[in-house]
Backbone bond lengths (Angstrom), bond angles and torsions (degrees), N, CA, C in turn:
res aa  C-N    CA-C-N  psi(-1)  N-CA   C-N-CA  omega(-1)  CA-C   N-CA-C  phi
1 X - - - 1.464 - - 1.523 109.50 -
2 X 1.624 115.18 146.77 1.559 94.97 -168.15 2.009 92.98 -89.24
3 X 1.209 94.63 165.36 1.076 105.94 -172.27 1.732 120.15 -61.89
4 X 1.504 120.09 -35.79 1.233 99.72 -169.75 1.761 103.34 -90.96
5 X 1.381 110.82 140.03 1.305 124.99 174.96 2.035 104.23 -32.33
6 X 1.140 109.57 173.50 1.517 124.50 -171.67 1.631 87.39 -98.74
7 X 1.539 145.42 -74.18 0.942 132.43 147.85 1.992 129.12 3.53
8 X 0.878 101.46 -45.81 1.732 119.51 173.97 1.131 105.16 -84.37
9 X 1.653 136.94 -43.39 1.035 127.52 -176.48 1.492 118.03 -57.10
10 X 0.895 105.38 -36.01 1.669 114.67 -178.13 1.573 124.07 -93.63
11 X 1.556 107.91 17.32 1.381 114.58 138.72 1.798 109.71 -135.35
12 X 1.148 97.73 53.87 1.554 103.19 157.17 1.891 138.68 -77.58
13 X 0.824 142.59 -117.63 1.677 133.28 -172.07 1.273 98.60 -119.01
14 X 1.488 103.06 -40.55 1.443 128.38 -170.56 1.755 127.49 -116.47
15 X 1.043 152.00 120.35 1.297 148.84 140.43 1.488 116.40 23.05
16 X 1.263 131.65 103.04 1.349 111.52 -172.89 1.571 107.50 -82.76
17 X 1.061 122.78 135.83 1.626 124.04 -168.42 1.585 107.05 -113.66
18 X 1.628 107.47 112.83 1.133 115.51 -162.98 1.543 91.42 -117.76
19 X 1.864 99.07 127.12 1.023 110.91 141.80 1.490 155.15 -100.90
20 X 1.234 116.85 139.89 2.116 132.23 -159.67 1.297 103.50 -54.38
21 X 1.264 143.90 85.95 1.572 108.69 173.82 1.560 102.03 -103.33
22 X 1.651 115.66 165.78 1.737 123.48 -153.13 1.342 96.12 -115.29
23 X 1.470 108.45 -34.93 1.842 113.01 173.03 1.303 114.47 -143.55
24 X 1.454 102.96 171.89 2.004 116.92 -156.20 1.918 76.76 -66.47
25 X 1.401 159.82 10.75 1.857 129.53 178.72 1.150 80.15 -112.27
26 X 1.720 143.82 -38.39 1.703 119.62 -172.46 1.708 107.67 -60.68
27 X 1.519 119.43 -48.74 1.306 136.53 -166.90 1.561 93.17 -59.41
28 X 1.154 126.90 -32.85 1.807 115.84 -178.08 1.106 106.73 -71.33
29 X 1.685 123.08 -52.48 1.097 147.09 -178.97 2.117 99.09 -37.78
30 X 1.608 75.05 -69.76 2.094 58.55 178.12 1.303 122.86 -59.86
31 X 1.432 127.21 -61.26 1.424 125.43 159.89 1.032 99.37 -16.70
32 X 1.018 155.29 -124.65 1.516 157.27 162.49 1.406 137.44 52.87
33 X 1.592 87.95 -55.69 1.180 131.59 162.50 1.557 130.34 -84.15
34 X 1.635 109.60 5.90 1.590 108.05 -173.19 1.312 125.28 97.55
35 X 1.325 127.95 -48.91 1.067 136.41 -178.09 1.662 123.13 -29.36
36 X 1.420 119.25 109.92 1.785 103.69 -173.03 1.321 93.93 -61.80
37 X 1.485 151.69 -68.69 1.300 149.52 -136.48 1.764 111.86 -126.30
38 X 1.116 90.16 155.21 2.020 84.46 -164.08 1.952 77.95 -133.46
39 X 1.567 106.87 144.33 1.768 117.33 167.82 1.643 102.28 -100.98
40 X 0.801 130.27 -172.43 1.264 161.08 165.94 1.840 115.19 -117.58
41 X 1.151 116.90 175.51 1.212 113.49 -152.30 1.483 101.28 -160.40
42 X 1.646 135.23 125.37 1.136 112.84 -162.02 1.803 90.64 -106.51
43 X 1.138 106.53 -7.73 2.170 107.91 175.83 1.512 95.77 -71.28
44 X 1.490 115.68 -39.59 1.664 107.13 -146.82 1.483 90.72 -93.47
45 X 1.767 138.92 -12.55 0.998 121.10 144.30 1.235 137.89 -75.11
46 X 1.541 115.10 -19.15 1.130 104.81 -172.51 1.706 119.28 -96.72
47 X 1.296 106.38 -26.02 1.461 112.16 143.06 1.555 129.81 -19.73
48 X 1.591 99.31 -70.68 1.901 117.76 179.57 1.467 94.31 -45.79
49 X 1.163 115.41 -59.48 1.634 88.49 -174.17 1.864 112.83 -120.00
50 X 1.487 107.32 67.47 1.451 134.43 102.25 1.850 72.77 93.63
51 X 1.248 98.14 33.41 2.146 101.79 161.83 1.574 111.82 -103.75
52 X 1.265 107.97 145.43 1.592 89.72 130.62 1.436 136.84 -76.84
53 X 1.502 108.47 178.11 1.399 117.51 -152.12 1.601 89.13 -88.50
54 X 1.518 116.53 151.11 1.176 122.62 177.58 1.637 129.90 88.83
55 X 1.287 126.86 -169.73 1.450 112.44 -175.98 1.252 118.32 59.75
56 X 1.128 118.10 45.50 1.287 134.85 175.23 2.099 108.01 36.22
57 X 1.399 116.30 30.34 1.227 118.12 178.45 0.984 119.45 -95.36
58 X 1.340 131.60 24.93 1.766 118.86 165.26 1.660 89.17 -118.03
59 X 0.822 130.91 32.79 1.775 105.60 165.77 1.296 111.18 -73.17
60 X 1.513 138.89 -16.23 1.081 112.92 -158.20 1.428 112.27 -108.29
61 X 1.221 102.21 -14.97 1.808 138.12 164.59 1.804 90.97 -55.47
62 X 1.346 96.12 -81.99 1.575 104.06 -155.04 1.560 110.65 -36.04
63 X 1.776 108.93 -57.29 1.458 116.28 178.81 0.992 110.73 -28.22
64 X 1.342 117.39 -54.43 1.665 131.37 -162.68 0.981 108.75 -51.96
65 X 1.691 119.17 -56.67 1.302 124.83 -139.90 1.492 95.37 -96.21
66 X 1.563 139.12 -14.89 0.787 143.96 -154.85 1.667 116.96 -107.75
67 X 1.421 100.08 -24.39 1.408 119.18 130.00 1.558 138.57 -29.01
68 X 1.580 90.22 -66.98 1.994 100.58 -164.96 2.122 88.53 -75.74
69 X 1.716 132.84 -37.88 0.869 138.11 -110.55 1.942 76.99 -113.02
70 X 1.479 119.09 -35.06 1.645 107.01 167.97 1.333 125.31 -53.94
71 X 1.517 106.44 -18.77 1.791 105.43 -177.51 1.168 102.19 -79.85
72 X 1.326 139.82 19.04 1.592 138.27 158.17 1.433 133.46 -98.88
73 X 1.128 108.57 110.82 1.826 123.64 -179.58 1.772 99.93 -17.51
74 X 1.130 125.50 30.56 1.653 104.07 170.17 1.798 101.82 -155.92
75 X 1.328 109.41 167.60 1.539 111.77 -170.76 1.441 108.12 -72.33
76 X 1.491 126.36 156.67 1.109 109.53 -158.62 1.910 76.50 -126.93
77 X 1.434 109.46 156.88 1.288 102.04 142.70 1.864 113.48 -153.78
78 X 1.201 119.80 165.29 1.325 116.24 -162.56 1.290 117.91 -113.91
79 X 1.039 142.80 134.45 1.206 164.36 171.74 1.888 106.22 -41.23
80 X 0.790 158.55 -18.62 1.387 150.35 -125.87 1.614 112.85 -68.51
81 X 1.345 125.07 57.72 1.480 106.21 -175.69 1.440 135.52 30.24
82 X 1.617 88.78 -135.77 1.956 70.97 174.08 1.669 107.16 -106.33
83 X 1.410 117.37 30.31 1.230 122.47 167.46 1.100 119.59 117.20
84 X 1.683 114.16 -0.14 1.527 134.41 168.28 1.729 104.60 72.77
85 X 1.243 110.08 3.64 1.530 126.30 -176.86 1.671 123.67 -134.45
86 X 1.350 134.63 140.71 1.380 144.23 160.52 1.142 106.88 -74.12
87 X 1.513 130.90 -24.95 1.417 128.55 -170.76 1.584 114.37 -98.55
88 X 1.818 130.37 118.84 1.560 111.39 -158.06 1.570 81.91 -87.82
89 X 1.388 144.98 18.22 1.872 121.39 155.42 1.441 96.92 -88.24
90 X 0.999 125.28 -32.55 1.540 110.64 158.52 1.234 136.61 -23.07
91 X 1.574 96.73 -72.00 1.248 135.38 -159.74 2.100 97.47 -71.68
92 X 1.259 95.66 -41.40 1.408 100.99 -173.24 1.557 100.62 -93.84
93 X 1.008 118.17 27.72 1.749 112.39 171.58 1.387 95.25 -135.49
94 X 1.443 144.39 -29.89 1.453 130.02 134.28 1.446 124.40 -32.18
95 X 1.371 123.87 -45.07 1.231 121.75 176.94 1.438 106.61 -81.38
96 X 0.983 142.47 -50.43 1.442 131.76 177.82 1.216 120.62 -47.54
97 X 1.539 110.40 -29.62 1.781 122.07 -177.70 1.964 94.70 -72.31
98 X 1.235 115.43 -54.66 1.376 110.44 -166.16 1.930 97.08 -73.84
99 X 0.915 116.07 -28.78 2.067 107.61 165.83 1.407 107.89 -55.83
100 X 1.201 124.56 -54.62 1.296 128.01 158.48 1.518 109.23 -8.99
101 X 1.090 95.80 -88.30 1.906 121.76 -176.18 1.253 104.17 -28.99
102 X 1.401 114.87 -55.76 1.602 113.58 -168.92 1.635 94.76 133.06
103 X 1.305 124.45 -7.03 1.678 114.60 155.94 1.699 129.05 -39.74
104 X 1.792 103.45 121.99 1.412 108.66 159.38 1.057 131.61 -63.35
105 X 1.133 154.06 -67.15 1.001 171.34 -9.54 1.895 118.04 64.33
106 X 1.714 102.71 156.07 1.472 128.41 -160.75 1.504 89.61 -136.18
107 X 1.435 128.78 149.55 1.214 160.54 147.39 1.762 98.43 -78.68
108 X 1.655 95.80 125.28 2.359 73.07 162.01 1.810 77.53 -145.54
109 X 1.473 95.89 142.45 1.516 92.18 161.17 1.677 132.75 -109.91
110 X 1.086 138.39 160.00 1.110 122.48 -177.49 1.719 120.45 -106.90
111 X 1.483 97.95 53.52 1.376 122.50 166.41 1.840 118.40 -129.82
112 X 1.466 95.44 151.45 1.447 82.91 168.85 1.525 85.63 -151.43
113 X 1.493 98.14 144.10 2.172 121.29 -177.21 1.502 107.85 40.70
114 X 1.314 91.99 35.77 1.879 91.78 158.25 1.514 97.80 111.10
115 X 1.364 127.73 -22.66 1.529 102.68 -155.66 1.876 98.03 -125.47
116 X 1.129 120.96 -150.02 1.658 108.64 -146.88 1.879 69.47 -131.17
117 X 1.712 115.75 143.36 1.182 124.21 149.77 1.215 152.94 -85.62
118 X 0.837 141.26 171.99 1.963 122.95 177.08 1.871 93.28 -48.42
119 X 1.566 114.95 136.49 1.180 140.93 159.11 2.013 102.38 -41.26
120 X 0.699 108.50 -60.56 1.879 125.01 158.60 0.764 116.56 -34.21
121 X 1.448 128.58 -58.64 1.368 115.80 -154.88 1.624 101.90 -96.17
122 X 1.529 129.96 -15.05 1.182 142.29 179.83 2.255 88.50 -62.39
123 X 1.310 86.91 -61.38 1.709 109.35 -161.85 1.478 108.36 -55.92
124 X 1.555 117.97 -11.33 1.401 130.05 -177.26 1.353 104.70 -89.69
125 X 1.337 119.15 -48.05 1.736 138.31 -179.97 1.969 93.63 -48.52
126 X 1.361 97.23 -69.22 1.578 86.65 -165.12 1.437 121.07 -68.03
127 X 1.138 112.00 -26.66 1.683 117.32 179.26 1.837 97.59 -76.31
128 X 1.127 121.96 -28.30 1.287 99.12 167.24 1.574 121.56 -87.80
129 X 1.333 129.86 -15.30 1.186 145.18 158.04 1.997 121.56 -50.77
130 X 1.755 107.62 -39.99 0.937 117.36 165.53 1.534 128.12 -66.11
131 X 1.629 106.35 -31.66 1.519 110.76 -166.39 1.753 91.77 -82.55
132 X 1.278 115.94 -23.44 1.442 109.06 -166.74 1.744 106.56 -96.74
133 X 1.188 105.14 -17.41 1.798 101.21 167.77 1.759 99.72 -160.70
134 X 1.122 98.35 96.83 1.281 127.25 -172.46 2.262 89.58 -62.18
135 X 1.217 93.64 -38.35 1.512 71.79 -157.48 1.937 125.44 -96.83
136 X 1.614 92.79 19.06 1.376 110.56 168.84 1.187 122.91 -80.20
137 X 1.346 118.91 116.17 1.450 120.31 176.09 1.717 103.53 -50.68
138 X 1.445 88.18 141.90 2.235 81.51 178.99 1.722 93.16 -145.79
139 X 1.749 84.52 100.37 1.752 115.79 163.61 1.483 124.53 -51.32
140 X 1.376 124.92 63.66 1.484 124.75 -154.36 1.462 118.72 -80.18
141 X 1.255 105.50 93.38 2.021 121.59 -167.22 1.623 109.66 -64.31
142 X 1.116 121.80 110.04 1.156 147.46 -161.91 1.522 102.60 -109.36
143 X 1.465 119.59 95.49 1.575 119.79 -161.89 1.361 125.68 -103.83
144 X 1.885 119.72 4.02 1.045 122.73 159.24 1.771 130.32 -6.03
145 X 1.272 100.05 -67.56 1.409 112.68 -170.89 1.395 108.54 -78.37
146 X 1.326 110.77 -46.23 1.619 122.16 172.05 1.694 112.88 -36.41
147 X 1.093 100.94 -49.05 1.622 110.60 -152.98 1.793 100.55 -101.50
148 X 1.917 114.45 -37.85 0.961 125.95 177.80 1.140 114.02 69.90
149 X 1.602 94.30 52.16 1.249 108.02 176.65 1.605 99.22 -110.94
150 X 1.290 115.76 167.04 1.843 111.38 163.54 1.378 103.05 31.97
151 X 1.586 124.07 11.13 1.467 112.87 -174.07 1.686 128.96 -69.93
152 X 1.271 101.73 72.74 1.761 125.35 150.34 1.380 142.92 -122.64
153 X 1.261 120.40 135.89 1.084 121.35 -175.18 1.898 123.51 -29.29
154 X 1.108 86.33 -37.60 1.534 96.55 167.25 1.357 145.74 -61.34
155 X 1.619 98.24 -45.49 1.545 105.98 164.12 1.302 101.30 -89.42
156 X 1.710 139.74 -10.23 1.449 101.35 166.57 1.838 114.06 -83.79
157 X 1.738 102.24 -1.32 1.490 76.43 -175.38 1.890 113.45 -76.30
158 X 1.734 99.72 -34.22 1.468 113.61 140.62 1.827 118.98 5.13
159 X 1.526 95.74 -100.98 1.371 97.97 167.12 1.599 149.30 -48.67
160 X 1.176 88.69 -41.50 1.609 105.30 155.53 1.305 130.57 -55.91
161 X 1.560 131.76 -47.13 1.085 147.98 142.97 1.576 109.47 -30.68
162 X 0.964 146.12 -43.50 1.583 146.09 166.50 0.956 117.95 -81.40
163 X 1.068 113.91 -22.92 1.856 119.97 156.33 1.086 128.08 -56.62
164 X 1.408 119.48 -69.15 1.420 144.31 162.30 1.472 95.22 -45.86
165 X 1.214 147.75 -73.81 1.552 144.79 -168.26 1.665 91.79 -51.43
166 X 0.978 119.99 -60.06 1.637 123.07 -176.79 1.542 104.76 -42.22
167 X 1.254 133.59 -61.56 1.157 137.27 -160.28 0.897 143.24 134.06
168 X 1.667 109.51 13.51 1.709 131.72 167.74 1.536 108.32 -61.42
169 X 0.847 95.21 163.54 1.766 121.40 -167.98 1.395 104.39 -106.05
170 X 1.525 106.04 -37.14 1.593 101.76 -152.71 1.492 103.01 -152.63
171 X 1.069 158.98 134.76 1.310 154.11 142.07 1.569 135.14 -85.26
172 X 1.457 107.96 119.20 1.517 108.68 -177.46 1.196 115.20 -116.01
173 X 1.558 113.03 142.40 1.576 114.70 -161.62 1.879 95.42 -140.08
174 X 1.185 110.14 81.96 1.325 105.23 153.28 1.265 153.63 -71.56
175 X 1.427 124.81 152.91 1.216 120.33 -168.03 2.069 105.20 79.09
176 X 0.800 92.70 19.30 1.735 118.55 163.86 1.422 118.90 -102.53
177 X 1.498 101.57 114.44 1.686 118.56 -160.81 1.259 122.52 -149.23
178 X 1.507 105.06 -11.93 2.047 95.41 166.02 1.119 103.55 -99.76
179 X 1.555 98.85 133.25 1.694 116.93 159.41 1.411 113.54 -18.20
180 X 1.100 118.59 -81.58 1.889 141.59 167.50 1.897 87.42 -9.74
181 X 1.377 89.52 -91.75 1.307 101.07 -142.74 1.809 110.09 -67.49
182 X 1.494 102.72 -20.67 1.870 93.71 163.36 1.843 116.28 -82.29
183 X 1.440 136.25 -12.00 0.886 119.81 161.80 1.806 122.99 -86.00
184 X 1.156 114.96 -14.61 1.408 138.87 156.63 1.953 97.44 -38.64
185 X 1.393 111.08 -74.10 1.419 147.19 -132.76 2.015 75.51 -81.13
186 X 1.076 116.62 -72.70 2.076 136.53 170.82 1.048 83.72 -7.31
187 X 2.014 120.14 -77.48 1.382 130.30 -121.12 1.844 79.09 -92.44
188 X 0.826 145.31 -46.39 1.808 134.84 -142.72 1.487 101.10 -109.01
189 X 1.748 123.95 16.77 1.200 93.83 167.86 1.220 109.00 -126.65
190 X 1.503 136.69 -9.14 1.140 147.69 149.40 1.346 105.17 95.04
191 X 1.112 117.08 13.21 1.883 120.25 169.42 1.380 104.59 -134.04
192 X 1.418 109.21 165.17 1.307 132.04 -172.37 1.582 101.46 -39.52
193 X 1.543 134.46 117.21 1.366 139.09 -179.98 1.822 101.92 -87.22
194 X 1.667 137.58 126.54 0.735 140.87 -123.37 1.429 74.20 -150.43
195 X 1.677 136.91 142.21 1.410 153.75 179.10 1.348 103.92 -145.57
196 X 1.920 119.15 156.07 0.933 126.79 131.99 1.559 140.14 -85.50
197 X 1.326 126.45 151.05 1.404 122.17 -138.41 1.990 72.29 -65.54
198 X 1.633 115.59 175.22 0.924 134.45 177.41 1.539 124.75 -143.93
199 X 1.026 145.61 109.67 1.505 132.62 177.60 1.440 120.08 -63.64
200 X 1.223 96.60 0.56 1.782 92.13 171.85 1.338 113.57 -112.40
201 X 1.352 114.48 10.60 1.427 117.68 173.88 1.487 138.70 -149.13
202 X 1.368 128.06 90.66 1.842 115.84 -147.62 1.620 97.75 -55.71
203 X 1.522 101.52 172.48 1.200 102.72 174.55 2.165 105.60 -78.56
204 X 0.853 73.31 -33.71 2.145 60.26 164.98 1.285 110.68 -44.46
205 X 1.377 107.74 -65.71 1.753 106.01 -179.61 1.314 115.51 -48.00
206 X 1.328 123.97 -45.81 1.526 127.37 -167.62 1.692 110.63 -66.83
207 X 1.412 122.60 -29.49 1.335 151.42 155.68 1.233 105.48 -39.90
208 X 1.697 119.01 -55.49 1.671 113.54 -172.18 1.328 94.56 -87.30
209 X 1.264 142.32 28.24 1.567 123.09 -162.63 1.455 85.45 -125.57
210 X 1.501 118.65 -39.40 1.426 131.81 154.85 1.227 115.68 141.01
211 X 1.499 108.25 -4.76 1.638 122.42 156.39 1.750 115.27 -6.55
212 X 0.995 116.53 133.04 1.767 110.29 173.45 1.800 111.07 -121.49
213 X 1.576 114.16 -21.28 0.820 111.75 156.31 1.717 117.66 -159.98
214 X 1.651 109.28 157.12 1.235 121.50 -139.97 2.173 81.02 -129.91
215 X 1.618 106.05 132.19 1.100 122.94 -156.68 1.626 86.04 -118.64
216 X 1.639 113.44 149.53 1.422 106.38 178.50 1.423 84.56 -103.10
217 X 1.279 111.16 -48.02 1.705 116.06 -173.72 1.121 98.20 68.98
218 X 1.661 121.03 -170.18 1.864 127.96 -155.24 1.568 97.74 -59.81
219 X 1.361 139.08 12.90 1.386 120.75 176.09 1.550 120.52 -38.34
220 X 2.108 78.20 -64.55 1.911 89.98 -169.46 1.518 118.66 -45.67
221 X 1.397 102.11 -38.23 1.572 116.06 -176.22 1.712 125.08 -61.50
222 X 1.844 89.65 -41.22 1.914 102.01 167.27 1.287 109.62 -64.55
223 X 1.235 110.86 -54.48 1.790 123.54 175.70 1.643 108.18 -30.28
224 X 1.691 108.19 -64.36 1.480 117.42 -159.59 1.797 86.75 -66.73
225 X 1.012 119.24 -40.18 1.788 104.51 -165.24 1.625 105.31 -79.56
226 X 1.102 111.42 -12.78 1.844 106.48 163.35 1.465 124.97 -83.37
227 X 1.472 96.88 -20.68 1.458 119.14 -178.47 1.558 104.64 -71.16
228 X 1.151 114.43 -51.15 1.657 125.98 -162.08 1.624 94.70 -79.28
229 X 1.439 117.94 -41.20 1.206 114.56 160.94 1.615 136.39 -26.48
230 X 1.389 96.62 -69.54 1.208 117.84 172.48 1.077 133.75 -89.05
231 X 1.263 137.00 21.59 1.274 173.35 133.47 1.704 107.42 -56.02
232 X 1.550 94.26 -69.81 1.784 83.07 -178.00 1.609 114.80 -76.21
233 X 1.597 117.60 -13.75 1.436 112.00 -176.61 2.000 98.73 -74.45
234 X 0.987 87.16 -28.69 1.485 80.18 -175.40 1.425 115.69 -84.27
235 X 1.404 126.75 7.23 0.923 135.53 148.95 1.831 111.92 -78.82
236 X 0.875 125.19 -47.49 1.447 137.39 -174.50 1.552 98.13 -63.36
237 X 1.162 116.07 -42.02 1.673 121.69 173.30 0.960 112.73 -53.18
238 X 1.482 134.12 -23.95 1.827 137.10 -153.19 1.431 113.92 47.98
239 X 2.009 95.80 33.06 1.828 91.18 145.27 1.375 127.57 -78.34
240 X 1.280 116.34 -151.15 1.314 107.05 -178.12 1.646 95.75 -121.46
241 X 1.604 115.57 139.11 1.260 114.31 162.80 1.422 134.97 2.39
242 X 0.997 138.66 94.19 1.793 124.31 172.53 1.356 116.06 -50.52
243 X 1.376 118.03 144.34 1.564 125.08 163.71 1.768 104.68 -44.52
244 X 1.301 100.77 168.26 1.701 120.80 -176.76 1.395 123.74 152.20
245 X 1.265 110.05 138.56 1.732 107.48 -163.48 1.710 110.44 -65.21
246 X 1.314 98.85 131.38 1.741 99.35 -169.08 0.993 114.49 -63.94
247 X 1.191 108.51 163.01 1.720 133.62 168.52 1.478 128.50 -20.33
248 X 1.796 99.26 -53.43 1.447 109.13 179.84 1.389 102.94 -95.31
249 X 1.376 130.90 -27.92 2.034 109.46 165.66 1.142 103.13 -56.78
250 X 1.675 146.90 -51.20 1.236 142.03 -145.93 1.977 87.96 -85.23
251 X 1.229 114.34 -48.11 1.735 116.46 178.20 1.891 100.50 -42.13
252 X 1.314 131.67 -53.97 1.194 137.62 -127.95 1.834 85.62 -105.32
253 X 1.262 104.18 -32.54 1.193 88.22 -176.64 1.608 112.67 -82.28
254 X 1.221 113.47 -23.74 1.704 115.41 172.21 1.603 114.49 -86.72
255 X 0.919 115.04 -7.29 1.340 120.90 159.22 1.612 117.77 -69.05
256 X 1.338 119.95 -56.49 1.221 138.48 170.21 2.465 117.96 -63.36
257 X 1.529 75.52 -16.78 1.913 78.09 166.34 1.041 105.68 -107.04
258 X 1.748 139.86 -25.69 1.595 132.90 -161.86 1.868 90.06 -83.35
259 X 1.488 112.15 -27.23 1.627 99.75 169.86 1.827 130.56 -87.97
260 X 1.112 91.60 6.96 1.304 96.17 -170.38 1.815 114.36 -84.91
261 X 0.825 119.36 113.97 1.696 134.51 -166.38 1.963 111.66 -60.49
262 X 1.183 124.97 159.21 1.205 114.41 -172.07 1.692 107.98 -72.73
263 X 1.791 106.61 136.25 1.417 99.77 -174.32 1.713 103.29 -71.90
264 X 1.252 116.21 170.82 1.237 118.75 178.96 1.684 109.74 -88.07
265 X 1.260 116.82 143.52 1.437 131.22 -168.12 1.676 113.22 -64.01
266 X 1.302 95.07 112.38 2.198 88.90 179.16 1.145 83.34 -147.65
267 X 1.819 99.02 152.67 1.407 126.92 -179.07 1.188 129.41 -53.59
268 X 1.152 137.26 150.40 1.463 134.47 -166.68 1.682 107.91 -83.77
């Protein structure tokens, strides 16, 4: 496990840049790759098996995967919508089951089937989530902009503010993309400011804007299905094969995770 807590990561020098993985070979893949902490992704699961995203349909995926995905040297945290539940003893007995596991941190959003919920009832989920595992980071998804709903700076600082009083750790506001209004968003909420990756902005920039952490979310997953795409068309073209890590690194490295024993449970 790398040494600095998941908590620490997100006041580091730099942006902590978390990548989504959808199953236990992307999550190696990052490990793999360095990464202290790997997310989960509720599109790139619910996709794999042939859903759409949302509707509370990856819980049973996520558990799973979130399971096999703690026995890896890096912080894990999970995606869970808005908690796959209306009820926050629910909501906070899902999260206690994945602390169990060896989970850092939870994603919860404060939407459910597209649209934005009572500010409350989001703020009930995490304060009951906190009393029952005090030591999970809880990523509190703030969907204004996402959904384009109430989408102003104002009502998300609004929401956020009841969050943070509730007992979030961290606030994430996707679909947040002007300069202006994400260093605005940094300065007025006083917890870790949480982004999706953006093409109009490196994560350096998002860093000076005051960003603390930078989300790939379903990228890797859109990426890999354009990738595999274009891979076989360019086979059909009578190009030549594309580069890609072989058979036996990707073999050796799943060989070396299906043996690896459960890590032991430490705080985020």
């Amino acid at each position: 496990m790398h040494t600095a807590t998941f908590q620490e990561l997100h006041h580091a020098a730099a942006p902590l840049l978390l990548p989504n993985a959808w199953d236990a070979g992307s999550a190696v893949a990052f490990a793999a790759a360095g990464f202290p902490a790997i997310g989960t992704t509720s599109f790139g699961i619910a996709a794999s098996a042939g859903m759409p995203d949302g509707g509370r349909s990856s819980k049973a995926a996520t558990v799973a995967l979130v399971g096999q995905l703690c026995r890896l040297p890096v912080h894990v945290t999970a995606d869970i919508e808005d908690g796959y539940s209306d009820s926050p003893a629910e909501v906070a007995e899902l999260v206690a089951r994945l602390s169990a596991m060896g989970v850092a941190g939870v994603n919860l959003e404060d939407s459910t089937a597209g649209h934005l919920i009572d500010p409350a009832a989001a703020a009930g989920k995490i304060a009951a989530i906190k009393r029952r595992s005090p030591e999970v980071f809880i990523n509190a998804r703030v969907d204004n902009f996402w959904f384009h709903e109430q989408a102003s700076v104002d009502a998300v600082l609004l929401r956020a503010g009841a969050y943070a009083e509730a007992g979030a750790d961290g606030i994430f506001v996707p679909g947040l993309v002007v300069p202006e209004d994400i260093q605005t968003l940094a300065a007025g909420i006083g917890l870790p400011l949480n982004v999706l990756a953006h093409p109009s902005l490196t994560v350096a920039e998002l860093g000076e804007l005051g960003v603390r952490r930078v989300s790939s979310g379903s990228l890797p997953y859109r990426a890999s299905v354009d990738a595999a795409v274009n891979a076989v068309t360019a086979l059909r073209e009578g190009k030549p094969a594309p580069q890609a890590t072989s058979y036996w690194e990707m073999q050796s490295r799943l060989l070396a995770f299906s043996q690896r024993p459960p890590l032991p449970r430490s705080l985020p």
